[in-house]
PDB file as gemmi writes it, atoms N, CA and C in Angstrom:
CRYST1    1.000    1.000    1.000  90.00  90.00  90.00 P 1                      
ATOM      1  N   UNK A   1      -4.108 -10.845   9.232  1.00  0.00           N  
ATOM      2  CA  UNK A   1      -3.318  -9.731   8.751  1.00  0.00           C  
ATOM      3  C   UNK A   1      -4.237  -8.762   8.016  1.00  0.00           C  
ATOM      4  N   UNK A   2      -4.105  -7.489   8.110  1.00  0.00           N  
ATOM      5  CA  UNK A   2      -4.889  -6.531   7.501  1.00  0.00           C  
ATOM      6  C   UNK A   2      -3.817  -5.699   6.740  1.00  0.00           C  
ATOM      7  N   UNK A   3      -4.011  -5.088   5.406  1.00  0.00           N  
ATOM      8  CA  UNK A   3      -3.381  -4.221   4.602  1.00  0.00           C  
ATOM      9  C   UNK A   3      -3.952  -3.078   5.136  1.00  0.00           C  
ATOM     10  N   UNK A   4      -4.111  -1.923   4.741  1.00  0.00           N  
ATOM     11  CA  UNK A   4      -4.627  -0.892   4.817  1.00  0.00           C  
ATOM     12  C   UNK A   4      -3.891   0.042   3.967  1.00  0.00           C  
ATOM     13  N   UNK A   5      -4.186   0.741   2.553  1.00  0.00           N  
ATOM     14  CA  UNK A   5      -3.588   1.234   1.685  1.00  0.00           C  
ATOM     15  C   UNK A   5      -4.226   2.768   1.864  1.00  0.00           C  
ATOM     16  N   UNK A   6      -3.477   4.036   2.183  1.00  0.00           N  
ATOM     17  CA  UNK A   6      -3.733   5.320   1.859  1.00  0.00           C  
ATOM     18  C   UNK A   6      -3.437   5.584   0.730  1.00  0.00           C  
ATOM     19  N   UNK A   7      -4.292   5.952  -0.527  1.00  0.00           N  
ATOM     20  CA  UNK A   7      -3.688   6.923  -1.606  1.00  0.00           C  
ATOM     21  C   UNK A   7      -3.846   8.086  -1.266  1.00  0.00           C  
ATOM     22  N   UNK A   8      -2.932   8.598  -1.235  1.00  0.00           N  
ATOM     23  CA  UNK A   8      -2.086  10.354  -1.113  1.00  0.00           C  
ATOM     24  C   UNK A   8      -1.523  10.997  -2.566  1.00  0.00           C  
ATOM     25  N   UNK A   9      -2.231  12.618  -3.049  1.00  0.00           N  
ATOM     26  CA  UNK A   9      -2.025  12.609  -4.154  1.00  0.00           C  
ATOM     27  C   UNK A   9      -0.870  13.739  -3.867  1.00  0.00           C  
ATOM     28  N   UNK A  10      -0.126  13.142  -4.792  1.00  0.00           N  
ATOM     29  CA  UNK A  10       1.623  14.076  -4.771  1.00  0.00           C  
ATOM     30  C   UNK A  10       2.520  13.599  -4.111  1.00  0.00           C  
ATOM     31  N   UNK A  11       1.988  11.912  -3.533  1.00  0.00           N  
ATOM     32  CA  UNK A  11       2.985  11.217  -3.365  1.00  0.00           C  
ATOM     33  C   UNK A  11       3.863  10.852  -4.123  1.00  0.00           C  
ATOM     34  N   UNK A  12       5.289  10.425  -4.520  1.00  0.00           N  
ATOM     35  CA  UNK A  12       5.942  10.022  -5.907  1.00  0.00           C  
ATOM     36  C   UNK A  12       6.212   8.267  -5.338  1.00  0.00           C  
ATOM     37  N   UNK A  13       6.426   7.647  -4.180  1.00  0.00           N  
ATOM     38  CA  UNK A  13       6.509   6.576  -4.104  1.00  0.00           C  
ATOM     39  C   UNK A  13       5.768   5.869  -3.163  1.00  0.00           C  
ATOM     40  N   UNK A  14       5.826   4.519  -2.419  1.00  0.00           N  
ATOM     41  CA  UNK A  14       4.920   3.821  -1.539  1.00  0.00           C  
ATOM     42  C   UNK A  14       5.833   3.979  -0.597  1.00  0.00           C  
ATOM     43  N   UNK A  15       4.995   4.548   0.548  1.00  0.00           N  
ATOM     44  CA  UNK A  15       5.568   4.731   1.854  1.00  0.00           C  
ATOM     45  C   UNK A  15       5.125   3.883   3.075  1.00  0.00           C  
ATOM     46  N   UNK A  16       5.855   2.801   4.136  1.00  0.00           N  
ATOM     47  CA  UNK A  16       5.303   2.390   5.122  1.00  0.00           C  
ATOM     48  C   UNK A  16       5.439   3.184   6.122  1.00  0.00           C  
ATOM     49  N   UNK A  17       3.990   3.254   6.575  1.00  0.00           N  
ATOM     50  CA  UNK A  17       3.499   3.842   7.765  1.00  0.00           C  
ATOM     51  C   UNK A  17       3.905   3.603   8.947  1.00  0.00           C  
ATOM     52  N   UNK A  18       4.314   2.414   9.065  1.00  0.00           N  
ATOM     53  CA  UNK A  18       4.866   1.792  10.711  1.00  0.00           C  
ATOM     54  C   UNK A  18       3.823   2.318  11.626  1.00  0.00           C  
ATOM     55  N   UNK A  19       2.667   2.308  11.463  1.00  0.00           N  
ATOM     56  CA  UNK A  19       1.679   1.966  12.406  1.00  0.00           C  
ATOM     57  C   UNK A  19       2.253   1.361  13.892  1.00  0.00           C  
ATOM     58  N   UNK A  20       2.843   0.400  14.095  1.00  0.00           N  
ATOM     59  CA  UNK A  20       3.184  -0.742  14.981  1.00  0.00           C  
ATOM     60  C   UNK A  20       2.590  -1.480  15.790  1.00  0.00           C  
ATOM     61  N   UNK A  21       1.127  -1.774  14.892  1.00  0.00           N  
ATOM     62  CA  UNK A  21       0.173  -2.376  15.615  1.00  0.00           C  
ATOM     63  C   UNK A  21       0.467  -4.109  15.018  1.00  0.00           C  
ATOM     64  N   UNK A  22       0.893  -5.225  16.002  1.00  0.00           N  
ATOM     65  CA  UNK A  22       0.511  -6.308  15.515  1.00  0.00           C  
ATOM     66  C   UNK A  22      -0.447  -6.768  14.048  1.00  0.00           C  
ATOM     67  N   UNK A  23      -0.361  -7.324  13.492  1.00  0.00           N  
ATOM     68  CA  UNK A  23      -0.980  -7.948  12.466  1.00  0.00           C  
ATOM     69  C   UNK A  23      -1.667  -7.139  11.715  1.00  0.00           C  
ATOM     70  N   UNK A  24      -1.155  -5.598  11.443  1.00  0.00           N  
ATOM     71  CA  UNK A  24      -2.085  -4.620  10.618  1.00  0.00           C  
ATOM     72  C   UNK A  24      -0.465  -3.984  10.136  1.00  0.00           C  
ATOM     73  N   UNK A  25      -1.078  -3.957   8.381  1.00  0.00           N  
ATOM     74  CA  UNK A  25       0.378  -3.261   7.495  1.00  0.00           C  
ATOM     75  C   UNK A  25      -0.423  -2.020   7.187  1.00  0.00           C  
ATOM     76  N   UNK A  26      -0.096  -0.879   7.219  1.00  0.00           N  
ATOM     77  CA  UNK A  26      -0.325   0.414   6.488  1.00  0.00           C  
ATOM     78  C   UNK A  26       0.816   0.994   5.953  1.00  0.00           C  
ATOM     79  N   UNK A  27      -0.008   1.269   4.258  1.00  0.00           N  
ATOM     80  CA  UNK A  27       1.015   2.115   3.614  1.00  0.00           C  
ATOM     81  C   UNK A  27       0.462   3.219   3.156  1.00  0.00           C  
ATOM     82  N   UNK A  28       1.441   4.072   2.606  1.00  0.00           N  
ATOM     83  CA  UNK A  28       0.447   5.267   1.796  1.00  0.00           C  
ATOM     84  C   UNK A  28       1.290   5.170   0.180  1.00  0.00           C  
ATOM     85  N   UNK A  29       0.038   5.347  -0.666  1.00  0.00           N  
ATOM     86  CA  UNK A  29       0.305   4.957  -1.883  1.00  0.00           C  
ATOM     87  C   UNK A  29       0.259   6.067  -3.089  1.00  0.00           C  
ATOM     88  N   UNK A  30       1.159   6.491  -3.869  1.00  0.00           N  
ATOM     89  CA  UNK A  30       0.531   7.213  -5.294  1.00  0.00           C  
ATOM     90  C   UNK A  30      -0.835   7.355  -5.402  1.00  0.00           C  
ATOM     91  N   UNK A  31      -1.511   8.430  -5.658  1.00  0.00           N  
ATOM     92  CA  UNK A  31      -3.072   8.268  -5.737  1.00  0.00           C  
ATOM     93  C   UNK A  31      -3.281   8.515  -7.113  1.00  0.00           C  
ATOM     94  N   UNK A  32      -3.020   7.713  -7.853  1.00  0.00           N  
ATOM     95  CA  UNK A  32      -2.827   7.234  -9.490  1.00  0.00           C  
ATOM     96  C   UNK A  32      -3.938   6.382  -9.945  1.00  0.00           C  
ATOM     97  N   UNK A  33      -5.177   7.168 -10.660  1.00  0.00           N  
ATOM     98  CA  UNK A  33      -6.143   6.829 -10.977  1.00  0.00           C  
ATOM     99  C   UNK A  33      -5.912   5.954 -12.171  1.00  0.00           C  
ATOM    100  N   UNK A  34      -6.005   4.483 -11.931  1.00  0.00           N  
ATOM    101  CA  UNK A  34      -6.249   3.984 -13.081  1.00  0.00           C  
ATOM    102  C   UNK A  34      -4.630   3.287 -13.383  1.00  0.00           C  
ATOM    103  N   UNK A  35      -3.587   3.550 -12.823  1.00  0.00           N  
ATOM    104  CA  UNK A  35      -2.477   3.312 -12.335  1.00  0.00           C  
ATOM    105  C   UNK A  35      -1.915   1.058 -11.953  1.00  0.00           C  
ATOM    106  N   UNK A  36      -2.330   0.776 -12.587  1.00  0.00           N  
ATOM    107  CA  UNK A  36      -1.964  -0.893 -12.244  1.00  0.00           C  
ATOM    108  C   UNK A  36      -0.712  -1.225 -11.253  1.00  0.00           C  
ATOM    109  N   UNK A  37       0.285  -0.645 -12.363  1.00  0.00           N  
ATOM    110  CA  UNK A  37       1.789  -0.411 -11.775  1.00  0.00           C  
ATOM    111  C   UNK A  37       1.915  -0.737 -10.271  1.00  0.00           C  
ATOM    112  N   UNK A  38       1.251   0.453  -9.731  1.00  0.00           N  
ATOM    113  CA  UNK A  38       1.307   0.700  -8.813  1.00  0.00           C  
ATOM    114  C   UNK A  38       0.791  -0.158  -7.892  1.00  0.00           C  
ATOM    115  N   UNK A  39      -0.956  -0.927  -8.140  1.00  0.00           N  
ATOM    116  CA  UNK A  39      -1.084  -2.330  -7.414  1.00  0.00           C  
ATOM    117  C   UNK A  39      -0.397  -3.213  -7.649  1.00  0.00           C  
ATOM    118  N   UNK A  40       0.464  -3.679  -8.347  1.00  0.00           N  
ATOM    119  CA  UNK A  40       1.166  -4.373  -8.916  1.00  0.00           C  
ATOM    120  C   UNK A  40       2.262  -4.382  -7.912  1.00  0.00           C  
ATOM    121  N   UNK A  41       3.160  -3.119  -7.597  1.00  0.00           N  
ATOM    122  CA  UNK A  41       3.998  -3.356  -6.622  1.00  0.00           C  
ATOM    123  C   UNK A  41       3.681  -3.372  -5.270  1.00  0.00           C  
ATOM    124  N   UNK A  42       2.392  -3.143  -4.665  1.00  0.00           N  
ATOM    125  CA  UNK A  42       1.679  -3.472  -3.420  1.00  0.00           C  
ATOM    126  C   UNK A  42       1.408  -4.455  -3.272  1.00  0.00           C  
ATOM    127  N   UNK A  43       0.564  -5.501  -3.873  1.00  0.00           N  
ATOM    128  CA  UNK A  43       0.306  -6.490  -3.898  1.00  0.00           C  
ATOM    129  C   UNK A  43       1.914  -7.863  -4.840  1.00  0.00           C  
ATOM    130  N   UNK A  44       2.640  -7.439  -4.919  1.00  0.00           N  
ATOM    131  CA  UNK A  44       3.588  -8.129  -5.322  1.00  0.00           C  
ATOM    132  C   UNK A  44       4.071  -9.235  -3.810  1.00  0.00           C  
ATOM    133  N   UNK A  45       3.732 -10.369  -4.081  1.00  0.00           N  
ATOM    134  CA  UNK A  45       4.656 -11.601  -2.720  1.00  0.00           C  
ATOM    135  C   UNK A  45       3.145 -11.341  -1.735  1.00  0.00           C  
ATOM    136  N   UNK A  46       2.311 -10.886  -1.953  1.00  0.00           N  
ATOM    137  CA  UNK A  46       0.582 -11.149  -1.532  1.00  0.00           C  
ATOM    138  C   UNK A  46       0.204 -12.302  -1.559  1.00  0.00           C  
ATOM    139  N   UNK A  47      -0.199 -13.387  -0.783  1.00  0.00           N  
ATOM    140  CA  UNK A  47      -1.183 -14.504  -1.108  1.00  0.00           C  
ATOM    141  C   UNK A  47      -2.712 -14.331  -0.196  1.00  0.00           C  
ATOM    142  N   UNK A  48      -3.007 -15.078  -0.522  1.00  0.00           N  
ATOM    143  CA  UNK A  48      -4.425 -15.452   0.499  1.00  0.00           C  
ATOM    144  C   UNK A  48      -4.148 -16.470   1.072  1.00  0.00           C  
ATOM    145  N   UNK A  49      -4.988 -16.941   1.700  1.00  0.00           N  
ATOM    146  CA  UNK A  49      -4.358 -18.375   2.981  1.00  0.00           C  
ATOM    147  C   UNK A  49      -5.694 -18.646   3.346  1.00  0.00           C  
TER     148      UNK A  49                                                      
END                                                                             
């Protein structure tokens, strides 16, 4: 599985891209320097394997 995160500035929320490629997620994200929050709800239900 691959993430792939765009930060876009003047975004106000996290948007999925629907790419619709098998085993690849893209989103576009707040481009919020310094911003946790915001990895926080991207990576929220994330593991490694």
């Amino acid at each position: 599985m691959i993430l792939v995160v765009n930060g876009v500035d003047g975004l106000e929320s996290v948007v999925n891209n629907g790419w619709g490629y098998p085993g690849i997620c893209s989103l576009s994200s707040p481009n919020r320097a310094g911003d946790n929050k915001t990895w926080g709800y991207l990576l929220d239900g994330i593991s490694l394997m």
